[in-house]
C-alpha positions in Angstrom: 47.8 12.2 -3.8 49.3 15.5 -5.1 52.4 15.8 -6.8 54.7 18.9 -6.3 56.2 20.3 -9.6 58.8 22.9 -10.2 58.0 26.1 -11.2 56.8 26.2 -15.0 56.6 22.2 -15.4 53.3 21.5 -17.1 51.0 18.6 -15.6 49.1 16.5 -17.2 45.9 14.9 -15.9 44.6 11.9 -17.8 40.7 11.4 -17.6 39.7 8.5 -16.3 37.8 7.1 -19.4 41.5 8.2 -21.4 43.5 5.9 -19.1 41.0 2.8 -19.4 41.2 3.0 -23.0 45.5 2.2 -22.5 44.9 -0.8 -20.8 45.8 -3.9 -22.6 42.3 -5.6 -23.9 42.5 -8.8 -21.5 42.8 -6.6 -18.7 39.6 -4.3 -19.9 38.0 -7.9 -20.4 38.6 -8.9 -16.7 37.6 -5.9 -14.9 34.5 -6.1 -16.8 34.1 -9.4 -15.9 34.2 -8.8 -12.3 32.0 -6.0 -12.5 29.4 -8.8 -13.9 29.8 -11.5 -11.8 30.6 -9.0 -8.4 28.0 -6.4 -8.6 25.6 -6.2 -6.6 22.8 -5.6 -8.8 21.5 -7.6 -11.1 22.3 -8.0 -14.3 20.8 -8.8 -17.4 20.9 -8.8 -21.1 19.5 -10.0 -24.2 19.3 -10.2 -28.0 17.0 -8.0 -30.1 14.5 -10.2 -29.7 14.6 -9.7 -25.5 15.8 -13.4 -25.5 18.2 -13.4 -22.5 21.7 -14.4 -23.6 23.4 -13.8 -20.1 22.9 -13.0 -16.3 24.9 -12.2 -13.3 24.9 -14.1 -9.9 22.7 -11.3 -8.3 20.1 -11.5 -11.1 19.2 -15.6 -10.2 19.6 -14.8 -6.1 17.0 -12.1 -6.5 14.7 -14.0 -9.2 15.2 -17.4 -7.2 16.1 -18.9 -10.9 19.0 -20.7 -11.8 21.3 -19.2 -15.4 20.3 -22.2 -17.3 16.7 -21.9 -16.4 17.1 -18.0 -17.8 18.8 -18.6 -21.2 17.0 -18.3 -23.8 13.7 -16.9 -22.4 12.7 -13.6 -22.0 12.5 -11.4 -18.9 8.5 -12.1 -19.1 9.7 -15.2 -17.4 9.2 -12.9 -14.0 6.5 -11.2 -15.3 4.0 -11.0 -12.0 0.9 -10.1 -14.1 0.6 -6.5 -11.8 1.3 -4.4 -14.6 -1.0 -4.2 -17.9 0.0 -3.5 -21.4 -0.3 0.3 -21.4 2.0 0.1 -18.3 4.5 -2.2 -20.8 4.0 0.2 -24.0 5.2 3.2 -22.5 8.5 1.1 -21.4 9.0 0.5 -25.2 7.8 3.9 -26.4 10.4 5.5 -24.3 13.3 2.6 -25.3 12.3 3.0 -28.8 12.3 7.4 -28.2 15.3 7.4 -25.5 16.9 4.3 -26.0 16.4 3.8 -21.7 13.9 3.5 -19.5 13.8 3.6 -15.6 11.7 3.0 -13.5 10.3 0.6 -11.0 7.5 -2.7 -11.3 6.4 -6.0 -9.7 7.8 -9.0 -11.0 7.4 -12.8 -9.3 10.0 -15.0 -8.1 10.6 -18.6 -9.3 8.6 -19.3 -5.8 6.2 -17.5 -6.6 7.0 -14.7 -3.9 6.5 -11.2 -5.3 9.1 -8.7 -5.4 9.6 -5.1 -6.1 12.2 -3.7 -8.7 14.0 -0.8 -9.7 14.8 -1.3 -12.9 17.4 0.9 -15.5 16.8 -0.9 -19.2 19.1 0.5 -21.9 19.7 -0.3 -25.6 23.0 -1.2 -27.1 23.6 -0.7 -30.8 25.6 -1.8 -33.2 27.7 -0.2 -35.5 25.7 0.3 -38.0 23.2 2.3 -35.1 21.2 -1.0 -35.0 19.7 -2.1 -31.8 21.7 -5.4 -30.9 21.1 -5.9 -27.3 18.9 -4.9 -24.2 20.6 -4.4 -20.9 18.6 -4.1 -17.4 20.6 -3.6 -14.1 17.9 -4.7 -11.2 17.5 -3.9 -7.5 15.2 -5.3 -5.5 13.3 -2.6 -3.5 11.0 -4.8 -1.5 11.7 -3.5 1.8 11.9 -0.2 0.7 8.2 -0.7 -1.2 6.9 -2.4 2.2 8.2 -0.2 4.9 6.3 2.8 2.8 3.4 1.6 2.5 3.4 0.4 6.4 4.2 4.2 6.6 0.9 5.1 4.6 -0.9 2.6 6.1 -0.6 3.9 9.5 -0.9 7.5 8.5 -4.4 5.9 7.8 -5.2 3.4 9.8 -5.7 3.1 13.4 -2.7 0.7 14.5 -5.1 -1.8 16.6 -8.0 -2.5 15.0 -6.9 -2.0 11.4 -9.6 0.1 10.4 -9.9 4.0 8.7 -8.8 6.5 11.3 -10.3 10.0 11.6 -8.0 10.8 8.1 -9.1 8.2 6.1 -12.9 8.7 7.2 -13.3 12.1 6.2 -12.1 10.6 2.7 -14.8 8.1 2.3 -16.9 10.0 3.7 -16.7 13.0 1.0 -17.0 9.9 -1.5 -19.7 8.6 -0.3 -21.4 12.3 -0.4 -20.8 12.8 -3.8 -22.3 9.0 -4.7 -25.4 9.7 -3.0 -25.8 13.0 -4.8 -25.4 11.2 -8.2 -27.6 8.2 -7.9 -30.3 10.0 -5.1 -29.3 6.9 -2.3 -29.7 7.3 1.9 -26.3 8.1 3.3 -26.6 7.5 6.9 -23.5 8.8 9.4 -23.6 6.8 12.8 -21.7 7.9 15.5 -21.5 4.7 18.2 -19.7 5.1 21.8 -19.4 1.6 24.1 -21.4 2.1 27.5 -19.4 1.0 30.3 -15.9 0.3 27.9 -14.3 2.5 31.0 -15.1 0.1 33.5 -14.3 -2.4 31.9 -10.7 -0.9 31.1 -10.2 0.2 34.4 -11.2 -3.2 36.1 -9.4 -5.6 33.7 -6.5 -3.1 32.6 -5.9 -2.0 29.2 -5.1 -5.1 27.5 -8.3 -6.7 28.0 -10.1 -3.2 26.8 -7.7 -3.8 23.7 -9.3 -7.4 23.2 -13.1 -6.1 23.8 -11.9 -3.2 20.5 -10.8 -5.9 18.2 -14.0 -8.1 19.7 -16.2 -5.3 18.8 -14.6 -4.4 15.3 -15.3 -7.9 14.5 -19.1 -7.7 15.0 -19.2 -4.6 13.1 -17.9 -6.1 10.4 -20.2 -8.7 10.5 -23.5 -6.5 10.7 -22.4 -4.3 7.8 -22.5 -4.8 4.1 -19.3 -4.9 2.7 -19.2 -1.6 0.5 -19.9 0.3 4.2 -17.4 2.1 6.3 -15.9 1.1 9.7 -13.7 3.6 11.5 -12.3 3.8 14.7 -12.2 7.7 15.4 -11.6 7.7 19.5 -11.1 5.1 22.0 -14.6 3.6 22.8 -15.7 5.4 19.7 -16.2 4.0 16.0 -18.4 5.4 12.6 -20.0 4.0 10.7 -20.9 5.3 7.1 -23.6 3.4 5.4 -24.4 4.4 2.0 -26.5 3.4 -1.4 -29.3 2.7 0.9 -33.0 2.5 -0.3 -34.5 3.9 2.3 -34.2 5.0 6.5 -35.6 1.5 6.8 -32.5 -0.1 5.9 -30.2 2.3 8.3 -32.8 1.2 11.3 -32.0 -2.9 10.7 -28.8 -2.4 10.5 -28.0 -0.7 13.7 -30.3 -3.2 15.2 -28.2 -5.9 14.3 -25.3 -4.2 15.3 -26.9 -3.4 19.3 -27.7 -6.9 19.4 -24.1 -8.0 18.1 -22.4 -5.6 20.6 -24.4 -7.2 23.6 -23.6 -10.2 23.1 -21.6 -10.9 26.2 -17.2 -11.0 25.0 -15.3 -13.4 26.4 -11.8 -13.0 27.8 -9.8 -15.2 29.2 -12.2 -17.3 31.6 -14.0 -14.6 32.2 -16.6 -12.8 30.3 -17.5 -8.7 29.5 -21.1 -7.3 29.0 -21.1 -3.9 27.2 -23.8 -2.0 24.8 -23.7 0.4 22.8 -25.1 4.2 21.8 -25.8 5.5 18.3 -26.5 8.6 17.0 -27.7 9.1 13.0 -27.0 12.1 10.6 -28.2 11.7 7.4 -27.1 13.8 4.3 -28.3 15.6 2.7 -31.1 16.2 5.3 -28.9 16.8 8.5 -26.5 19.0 6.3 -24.2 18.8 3.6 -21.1 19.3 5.2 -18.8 16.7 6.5 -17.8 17.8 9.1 -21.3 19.2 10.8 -22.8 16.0 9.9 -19.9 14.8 12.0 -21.2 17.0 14.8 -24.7 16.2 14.7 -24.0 12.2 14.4 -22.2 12.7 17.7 -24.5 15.1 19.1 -27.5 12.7 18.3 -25.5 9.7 19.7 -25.2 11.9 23.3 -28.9 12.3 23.5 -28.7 8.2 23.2 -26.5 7.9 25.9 -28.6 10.5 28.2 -31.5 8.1 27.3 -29.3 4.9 28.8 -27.8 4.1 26.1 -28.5 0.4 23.7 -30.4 2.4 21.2 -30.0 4.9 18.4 -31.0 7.9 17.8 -31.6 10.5 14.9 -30.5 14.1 14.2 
């Protein structure tokens, strides 16, 4: 509210800080008090030592521990053994440097639940310039954390099968170039497309062509090794990068175990699906050393499998 002043009467505006230091000392004692106990982050301090000496209400709802189970330990008591001690050195360089650090870490509930925190630590001296105490005001940030990385995972990630889109392909698949060119190991790229997925959709509708994906990611995963690449780049159409292989050899009983997988017949309900599969083979560095012609000529290969019928692989 403004005040209206005749002309040439001076007004004085107190700061803030200047009019909290004129309340009586009980009153500044009881506003702090309910800033503790009411805040709605949590609070906590401790002695030199990083013994805990006090904690608010909000501190023991979000660490699922009780004050008396607190007093006396340390925060390690949360401590959800994510972060390593370089991670915990650089907290006390920069409170021994700054005198604060911020930032944010994993700690564990008394259940055992993990939980992500934002976390502001401060040091309070004494008068003699003295550390004295530690104080950490904490938010937890595990929805925050979670929504993000569902965010990352789906820029990433194709939303019904779970596995590498296009994206995330292209990724491992410069990876994997650059780890057959240091150890001299087969690389193989293998385009597959479903014969007769379409039929299948258009018969059963959409949601049964969503089971026969997930049924067919599943029996990828089963004929790979577990250091290869499944990715689902289209909507009958997956890749597979197989790499740190020996010799062709290998590439040629794999994708017979995964033709055989694939024919098995899927079941559905109470009744049952028959599909097969086509593969087409690049293989760097002899098919190019680019990723995405070797792309190209994995599909174009698989095409030629398809033109054959289809149930077989093919070669660049």
């Amino acid at each position: 509210m403004l005040s209206r002043h005749s002309e040439g009467e001076e007004m004085n505006i107190c700061h803030p800080s200047q009019i909290a230091n004129e309340w009586p000392e009980d009153l500044r004692l009881r506003i702090a008090d309910s800033l503790f106990n009411n805040s709605s982050e949590g609070i906590c301090i401790t002695d030199a030592c990083e013994r805990i000496v006090a904690v608010n209400p909000t501190y023991c709802k979000i660490s699922g521990y009780c004050k008396h189970e607190l007093l006396g330990k340390t925060p390690r008591a949360l401590s959800s053994g994510l972060q390593d001690k370089i991670f915990f050195d650089a907290i006390w360089a920069d409170l021994l440097n700054t005198g604060e650090w911020h930032g944010e870490l994993w700690n564990r509930k008394k259940t055992g639940e993990l939980f992500a925190a934002r976390l502001n630590i401060s040091a309070i001296c004494n008068g003699l310039g003295e550390v004295s105490h530690y104080l950490a005001i904490m938010a937890d940030v595990t929805s925050m954390k979670v929504q993000q990385q569902e965010w990352q995972r789906n820029a990433t990630h194709d939303q019904l099968t779970g596995l590498p889109n296009r994206a995330l392909l292209f990724d491992r698949l410069h990876q994997a170039m650059a780890q057959s060119m240091r150890t001299g190991l087969v690389l193989a790229i293998c385009y597959l497309d479903l014969d007769g997925f379409k039929s299948t959709n258009d018969t059963y509708g959409h949601e049964a062509g969503d089971a026969v994906l997930v049924e067919v990611t599943a029996r990828l995963h089963r004929s790979v090794r577990n250091g290869d690449t499944v990715a689902r780049v289209g909507g009958d159409e997956f890749v597979l990068l197989l790499w740190g292989l020996s010799n062709v050899q290998e590439c040629n009983d794999t994708l017979q175990r995964v033709i055989s997988e694939i024919e098995h017949p899927i079941a559905s309900g109470n009744r049952e699906t028959s599909i097969s599969v086509s593969v087409g083979v690049a293989v760097f560095p002899n098919d190019g050393n680019d990723p995405i012609l070797l792309m190209a000529r994995a599909d174009s290969a698989m095409y030629r499998s398809k033109l054959a019928g289809g149930s077989r692989f093919t070669y660049f």
